[in-house]
ROLUM-180761 format. One line per 2 residues: number of its first residue (from 1); for each residue x, y, z of C-alpha. Coordinates in steps of 0.25 Angstrom, whole numbers, padded with zeros to 4 digits, always signed. Each point is the difference from the previous one (the first is absolute). Last residue first. Layout:
<sites>
NUM> X/Y/Z  ...
</sites>
This chain:
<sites>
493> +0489/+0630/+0403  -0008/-0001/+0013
491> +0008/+0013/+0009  +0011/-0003/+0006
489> +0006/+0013/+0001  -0010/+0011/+0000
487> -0004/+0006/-0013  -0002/+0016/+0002
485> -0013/+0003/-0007  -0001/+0015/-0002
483> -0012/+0011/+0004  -0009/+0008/-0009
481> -0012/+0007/+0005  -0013/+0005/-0007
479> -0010/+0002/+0012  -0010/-0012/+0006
477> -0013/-0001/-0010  -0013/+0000/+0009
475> -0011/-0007/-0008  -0015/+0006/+0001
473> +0006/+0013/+0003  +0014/+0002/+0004
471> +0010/+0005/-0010  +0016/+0002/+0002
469> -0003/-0005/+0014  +0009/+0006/+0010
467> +0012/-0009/+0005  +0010/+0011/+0001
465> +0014/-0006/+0002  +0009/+0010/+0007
463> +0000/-0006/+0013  +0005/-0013/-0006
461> +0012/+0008/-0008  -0003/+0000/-0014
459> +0009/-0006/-0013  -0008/-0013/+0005
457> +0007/-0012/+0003  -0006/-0015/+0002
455> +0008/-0012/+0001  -0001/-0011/-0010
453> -0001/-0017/-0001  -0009/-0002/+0012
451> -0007/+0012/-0001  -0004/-0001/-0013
449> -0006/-0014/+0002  -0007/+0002/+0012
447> -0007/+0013/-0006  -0004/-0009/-0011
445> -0003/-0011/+0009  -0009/+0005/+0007
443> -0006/+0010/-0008  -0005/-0009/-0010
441> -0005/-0012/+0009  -0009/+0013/+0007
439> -0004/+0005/-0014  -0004/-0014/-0006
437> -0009/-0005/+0013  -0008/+0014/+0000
435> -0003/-0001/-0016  -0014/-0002/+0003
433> +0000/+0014/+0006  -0012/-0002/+0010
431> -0014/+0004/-0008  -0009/-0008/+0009
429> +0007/+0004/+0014  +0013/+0005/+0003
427> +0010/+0012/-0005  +0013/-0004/-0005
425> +0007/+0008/+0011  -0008/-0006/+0010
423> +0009/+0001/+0012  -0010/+0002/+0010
421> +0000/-0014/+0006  +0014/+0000/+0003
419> +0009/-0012/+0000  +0009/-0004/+0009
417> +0016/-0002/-0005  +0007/-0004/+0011
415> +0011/+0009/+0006  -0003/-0005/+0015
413> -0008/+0013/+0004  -0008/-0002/-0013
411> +0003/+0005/-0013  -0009/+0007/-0012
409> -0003/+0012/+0005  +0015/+0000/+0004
407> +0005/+0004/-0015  -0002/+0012/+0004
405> -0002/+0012/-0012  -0007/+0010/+0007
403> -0013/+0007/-0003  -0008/-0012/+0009
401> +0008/-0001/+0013  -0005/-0009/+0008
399> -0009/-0007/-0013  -0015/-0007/+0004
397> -0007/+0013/+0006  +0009/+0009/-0005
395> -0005/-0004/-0015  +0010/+0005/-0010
393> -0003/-0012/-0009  -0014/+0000/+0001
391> -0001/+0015/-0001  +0010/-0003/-0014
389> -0010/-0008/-0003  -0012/+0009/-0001
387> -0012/-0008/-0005  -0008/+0009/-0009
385> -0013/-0004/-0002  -0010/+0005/-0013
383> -0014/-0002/+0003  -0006/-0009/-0011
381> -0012/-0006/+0008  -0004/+0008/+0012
379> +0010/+0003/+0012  -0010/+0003/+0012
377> +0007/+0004/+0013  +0001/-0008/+0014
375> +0012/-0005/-0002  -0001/-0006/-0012
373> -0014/-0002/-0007  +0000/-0005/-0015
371> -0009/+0003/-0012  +0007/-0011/-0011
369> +0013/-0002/-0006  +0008/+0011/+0009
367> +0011/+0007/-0009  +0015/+0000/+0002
365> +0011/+0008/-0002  +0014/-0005/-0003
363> +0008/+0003/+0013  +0004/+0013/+0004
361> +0014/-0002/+0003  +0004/-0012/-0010
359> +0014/+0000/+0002  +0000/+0002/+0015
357> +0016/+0001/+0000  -0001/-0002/+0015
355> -0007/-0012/+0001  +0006/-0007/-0012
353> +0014/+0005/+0005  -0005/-0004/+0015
351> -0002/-0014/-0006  +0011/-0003/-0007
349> +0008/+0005/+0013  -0008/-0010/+0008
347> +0004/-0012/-0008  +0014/+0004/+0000
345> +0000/+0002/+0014  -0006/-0017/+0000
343> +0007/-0006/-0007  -0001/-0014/+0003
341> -0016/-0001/-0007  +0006/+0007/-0011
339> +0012/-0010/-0005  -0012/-0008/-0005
337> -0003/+0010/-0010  +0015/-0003/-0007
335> +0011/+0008/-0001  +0012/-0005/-0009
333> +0013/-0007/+0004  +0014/+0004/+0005
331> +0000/+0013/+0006  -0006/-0004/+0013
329> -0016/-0003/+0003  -0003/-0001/+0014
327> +0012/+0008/+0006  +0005/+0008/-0013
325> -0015/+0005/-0001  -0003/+0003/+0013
323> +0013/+0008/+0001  -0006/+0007/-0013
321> -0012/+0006/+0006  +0006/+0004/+0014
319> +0010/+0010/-0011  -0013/+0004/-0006
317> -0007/+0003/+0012  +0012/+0008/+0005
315> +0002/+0006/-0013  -0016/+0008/-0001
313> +0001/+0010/-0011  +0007/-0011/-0007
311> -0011/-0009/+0002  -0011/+0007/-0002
309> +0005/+0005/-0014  +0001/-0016/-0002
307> -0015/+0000/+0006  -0007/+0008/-0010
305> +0008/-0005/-0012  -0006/-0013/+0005
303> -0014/+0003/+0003  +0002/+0011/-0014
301> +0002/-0016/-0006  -0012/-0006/+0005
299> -0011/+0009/-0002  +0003/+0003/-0015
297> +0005/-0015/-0005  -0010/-0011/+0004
295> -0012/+0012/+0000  +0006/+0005/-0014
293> -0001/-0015/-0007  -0011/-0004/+0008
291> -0010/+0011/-0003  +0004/-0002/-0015
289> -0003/-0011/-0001  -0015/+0002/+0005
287> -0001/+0012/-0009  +0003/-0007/-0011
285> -0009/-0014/+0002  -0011/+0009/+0008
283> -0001/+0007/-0015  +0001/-0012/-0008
281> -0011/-0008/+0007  +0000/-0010/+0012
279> -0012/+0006/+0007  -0009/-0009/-0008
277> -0014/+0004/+0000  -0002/-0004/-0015
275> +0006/-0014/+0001  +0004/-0007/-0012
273> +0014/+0006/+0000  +0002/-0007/+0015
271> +0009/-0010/-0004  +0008/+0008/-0009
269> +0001/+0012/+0010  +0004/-0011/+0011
267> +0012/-0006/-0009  +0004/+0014/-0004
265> +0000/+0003/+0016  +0010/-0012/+0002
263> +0008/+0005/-0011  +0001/+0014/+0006
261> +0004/-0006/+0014  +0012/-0008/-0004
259> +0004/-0013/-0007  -0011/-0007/-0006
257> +0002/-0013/-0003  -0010/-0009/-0005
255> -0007/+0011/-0007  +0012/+0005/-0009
253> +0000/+0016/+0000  +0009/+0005/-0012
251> -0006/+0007/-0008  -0011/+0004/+0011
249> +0012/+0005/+0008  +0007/+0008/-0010
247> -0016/+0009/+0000  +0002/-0001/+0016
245> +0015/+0007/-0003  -0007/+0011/-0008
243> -0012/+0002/+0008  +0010/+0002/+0013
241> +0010/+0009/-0008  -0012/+0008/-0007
239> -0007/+0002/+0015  +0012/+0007/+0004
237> -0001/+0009/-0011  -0013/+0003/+0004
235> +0003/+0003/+0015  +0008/+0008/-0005
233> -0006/+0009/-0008  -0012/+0000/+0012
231> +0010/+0006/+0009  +0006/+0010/-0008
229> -0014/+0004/-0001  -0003/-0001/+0015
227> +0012/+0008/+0000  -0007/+0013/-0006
225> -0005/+0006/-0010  -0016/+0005/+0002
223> -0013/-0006/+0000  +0003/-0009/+0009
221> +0003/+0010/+0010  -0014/+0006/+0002
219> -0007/-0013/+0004  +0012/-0006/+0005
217> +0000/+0012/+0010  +0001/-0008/+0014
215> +0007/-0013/-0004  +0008/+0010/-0009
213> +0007/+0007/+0011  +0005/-0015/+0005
211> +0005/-0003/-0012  +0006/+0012/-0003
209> +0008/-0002/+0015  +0007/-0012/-0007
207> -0001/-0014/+0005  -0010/-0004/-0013
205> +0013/+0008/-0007  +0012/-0006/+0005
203> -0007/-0014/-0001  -0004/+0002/-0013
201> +0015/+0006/-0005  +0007/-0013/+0007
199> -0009/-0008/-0008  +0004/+0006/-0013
197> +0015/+0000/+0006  -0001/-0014/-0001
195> -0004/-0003/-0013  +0011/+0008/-0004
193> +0009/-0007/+0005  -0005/-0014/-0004
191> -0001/+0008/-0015  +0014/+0004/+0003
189> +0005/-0015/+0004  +0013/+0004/+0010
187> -0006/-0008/+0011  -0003/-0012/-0008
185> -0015/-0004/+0000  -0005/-0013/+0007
183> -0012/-0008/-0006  -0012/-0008/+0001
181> -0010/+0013/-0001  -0006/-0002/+0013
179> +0008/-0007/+0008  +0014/+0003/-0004
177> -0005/+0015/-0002  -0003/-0001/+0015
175> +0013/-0002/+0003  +0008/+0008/-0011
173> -0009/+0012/+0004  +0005/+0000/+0014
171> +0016/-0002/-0004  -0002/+0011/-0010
169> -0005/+0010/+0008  +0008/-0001/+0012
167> +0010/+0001/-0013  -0006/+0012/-0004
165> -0001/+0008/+0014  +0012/-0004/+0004
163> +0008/+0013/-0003  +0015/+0000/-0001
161> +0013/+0001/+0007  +0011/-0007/-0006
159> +0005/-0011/+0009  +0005/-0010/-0012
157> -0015/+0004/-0006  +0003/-0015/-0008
155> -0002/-0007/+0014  -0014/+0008/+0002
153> -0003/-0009/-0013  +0006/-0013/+0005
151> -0010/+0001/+0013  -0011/+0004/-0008
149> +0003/-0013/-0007  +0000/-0008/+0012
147> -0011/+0006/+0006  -0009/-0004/-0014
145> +0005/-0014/+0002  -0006/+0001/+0015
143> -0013/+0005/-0003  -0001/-0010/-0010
141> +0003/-0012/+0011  -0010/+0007/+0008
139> -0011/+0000/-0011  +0002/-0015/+0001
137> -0001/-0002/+0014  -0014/+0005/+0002
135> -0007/+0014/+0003  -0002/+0001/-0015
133> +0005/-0011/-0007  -0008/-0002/-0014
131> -0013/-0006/+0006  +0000/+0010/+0010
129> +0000/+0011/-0011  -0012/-0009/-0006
127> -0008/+0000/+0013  +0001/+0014/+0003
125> -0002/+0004/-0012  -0012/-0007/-0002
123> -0006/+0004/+0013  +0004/+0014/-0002
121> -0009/+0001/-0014  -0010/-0006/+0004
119> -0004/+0006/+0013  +0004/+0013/-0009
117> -0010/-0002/-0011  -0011/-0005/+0010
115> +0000/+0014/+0008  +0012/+0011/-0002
113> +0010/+0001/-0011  +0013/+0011/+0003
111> +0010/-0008/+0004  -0002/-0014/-0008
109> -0004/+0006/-0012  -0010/+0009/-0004
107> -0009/+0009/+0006  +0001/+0012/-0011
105> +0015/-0002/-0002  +0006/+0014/-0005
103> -0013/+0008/+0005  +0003/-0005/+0012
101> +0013/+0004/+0003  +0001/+0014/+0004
99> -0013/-0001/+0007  +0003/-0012/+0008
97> -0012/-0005/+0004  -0003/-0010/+0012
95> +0001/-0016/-0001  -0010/-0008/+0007
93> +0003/-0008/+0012  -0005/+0007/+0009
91> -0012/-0007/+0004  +0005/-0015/-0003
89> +0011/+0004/+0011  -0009/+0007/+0011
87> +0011/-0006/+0012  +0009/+0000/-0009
85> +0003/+0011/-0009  -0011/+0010/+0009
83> +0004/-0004/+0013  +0014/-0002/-0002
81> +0000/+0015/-0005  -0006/+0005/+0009
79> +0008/-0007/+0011  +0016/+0002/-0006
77> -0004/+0014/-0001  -0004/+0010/-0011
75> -0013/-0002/-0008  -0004/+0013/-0011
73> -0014/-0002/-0005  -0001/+0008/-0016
71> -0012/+0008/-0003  -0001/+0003/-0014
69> -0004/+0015/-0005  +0017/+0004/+0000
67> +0006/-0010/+0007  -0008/+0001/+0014
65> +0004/-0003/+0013  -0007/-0009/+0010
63> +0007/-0004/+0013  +0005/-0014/+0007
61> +0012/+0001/+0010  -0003/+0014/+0008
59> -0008/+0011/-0007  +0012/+0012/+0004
57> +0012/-0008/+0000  -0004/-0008/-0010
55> -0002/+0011/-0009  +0014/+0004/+0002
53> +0005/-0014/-0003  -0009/-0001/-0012
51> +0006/+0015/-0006  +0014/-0007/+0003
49> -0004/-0013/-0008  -0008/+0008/-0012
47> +0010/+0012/-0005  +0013/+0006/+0005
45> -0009/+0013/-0004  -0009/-0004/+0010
43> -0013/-0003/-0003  -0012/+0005/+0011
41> -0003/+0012/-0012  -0003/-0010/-0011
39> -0011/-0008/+0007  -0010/+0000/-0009
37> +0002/+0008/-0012  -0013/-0002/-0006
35> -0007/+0008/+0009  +0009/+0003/+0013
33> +0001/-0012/+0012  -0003/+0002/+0013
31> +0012/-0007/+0009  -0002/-0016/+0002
29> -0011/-0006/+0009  -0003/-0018/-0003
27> -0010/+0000/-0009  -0015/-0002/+0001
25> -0007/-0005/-0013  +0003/+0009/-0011
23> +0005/+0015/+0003  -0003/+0009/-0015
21> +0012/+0007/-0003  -0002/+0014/-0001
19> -0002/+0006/-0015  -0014/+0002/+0001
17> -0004/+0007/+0013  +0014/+0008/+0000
15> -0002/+0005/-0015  -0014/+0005/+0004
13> +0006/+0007/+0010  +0010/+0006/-0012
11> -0011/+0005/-0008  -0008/+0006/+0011
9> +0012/+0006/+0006  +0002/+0007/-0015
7> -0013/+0003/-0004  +0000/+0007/+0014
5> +0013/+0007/-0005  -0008/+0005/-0013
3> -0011/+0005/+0008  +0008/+0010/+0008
1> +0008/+0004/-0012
</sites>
């Protein structure tokens, strides 16, 4: 018996030694991590953002913690992560896994490519959707025509209370469809719809507290059912509708003209067919499409769902909101982004729902692209980094009252909009959400536009809305509402 339970601490002391993670370079401190599990006893049940807080608390704003056998550095603060995003821009500016994802797009597209392949890839795209109106007055003038037919959509509700979240949806998707794939669907179009409940289903689930459990056990859980199966399915029938419309492109794509992002890329394949090292192959093509059709949808459309339920749980704001409105705009025309810069409460209220809402509250990770030395401690090449936005966003250093909704962050003492250096809520540095310029047009003058033709009403009285996220992970989903659109009088016809 004796020698059978020193067989046993032999055997599980030889377990220790082997299975702990081995330290590379020197790391910032972090709790002890188990073998193989890491840190799976400092994760709160809520999941990674409050487990980072806690942690935070303890380490102070840049710590270690280990995912499983991989260490991962956490960066919380307006400073850290400036310093890293910015100030060591080229260092930082690899992409970090995503367990639940990777093995679906090994590297590929414009999201999840690192080195040559994504310094090609964002250059073009850049460029090209540049090229078909991004951040120019063209994509405004379709922003508006999409406005306008929200606006005669929410007009056939005749005060009915409903959910947002598809034609939130709908209106985002159309924009960036218009770009990429040349066209506009109707809002009743079921393969439309259901195109965009696939996409509503990978953000739900990459946001899902699964998908942060299996950051730590993919090892284990990919051997077993799951979401990240469900997840792959549809990743794969997404992929079909994107190969599918590039294959009706081909037939159709005349050199002299090419009209939208995936004929430009066509063009680019064909030119560079010769060239064995080209990064311009099938697989970026796909993948690279399909970034930008559920970045220029997801992201923006939970933002303005986000902010309506804001809205109603705030009236007072939304009351200030409209006045602005009627007295720079009034009922008779459309908004237009030059109406911004004289309406300023409005300006700020966009803001602080962007702020507030935090849609993105982990950041996508990171990975340093050579041996790097922050702070003092040794990051070698490939560490994974997490930036914390939602400890930018909350920063108490930069935001008065940073777990409150007050559109004065964004006010000076005169009620003119200033700006704020911490409010990065697409991030910063090399891997900046190129669709920044699109998303702040958007919310503009989409919000502008429902609330000059509609006033708001939830079934709920304003202390009795709840905004709790309904998911918060790598994406922060506000919760299932519904609310109706009372049309005001005068509103644009």
């Amino acid at each position: 018996m004796l020698s059978a339970v020193l067989l046993l601490i032999v055997l599980l002391g030889l377990l220790l030694l082997c299975g702990q993670p081995k330290p590379r370079g020197r790391l910032p401190p972090g709790p002890w991590p188990l073998p193989f599990l890491g840190n799976i006893l400092q994760i709160d049940h809520t999941g990674f953002l409050k487990s980072f807080q806690k942690l935070r608390g303890k380490y102070g704003d840049v710590f270690t913690l280990y995912l499983g056998s991989r260490p991962a550095v956490i960066l919380c603060g307006y400073e850290a992560v400036r310093e890293a995003l910015l100030d060591q821009a080229e260092a930082f500016s690899g992409r970090g896994p995503i367990a639940i994802a990777d093995p679906i797009f090994q590297g590929t597209g414009i999201l999840f490519a690192n080195g040559k392949s994504w310094k090609a890839l964002r250059r073009f795209s850049l460029a090209t959707l540049k090229d078909f109106g991004m951040g120019r007055r063209s994509i405004e003038e379709r922003i508006k025509e999409e406005a306008q037919c929200l606006v005669e959509e929410l007009r056939t509700y005749k005060g009915a209370y409903l959910d947002p979240t598809f034609l939130f949806h709908s209106i985002m998707a159309n924009v960036i469809c218009s770009v990429v794939f040349g066209e506009r669907f109707s809002y009743q179009d079921p393969r439309f719809l259901n195109l965009l409940n696939l996409l509503s289903n990978v953000f739900t689930i990459v946001s899902s507290f699964y998908s942060q459990v299996f950051e730590l056990l993919s090892d284990i859980l990919k051997h077993f059912p799951g979401p990240h199966v469900r997840l792959n399915s549809i990743i794969q029938e997404l992929n079909s509708f994107v190969i599918e419309n590039i294959e009706t492109h081909r037939r159709t794509l005349d050199p002299s003209n090419p009209k939208d992002f995936i004929d430009c890329y066509l063009l680019l394949m064909e030119k560079e067919q010769s060239d064995p090292e080209t990064v311009f192959h099938e697989k970026n093509f796909v993948h690279t499409v399909l970034m930008l059709f559920f970045a220029g949808t997801e992201t923006s459309s939970t933002t303005l769902r986000y902010g309506l339920l804001i809205l109603m749980k705030h009236p007072d704001v939304l009351e200030k909101v409209q006045v602005e409105i009627d007295r720079v705009i009034g009922p008779h025309r459309l908004p237009a982004l030059e109406d911004r810069a004289k309406m300023p409460y409005t300006d700020a209220v966009i803001h602080e729902i962007q702020r507030f809402s935090d849609i993105t509250p982990l950041g996508v990770p990171h990975c340093v692209t050579k041996d790097t030395n922050f702070r003092g401690y040794h990051l070698p090449k490939g560490t994974t980094v997490y930036t914390v936005m939602s400890s930018v966003l909350h920063d108490p250093l930069h935001f008065e009252k940073p777990d409150t909704f007050y559109p004065g962050h964004f006010l000076d003492a005169e009620g003119n909009f200033r700006k704020q250096e911490a409010f990065i809520p697409f991030s910063m540095g090399k891997r900046l959400c190129l669709g920044e310029s699109l998303a702040r047009t958007e919310l503009f003058l989409f919000l502008t536009t429902i609330l000059q033709n509609f006033s708001l009403r939830s079934p709920k009285a304003p202390e009795e809305i709840d905004l709790t996220p309904k998911e918060c992970g790598l994406g922060k989903l506000p919760p299932a509402f519904q609310l109706c659109f009372l049309p005001r009088e005068g509103g644009v016809q």
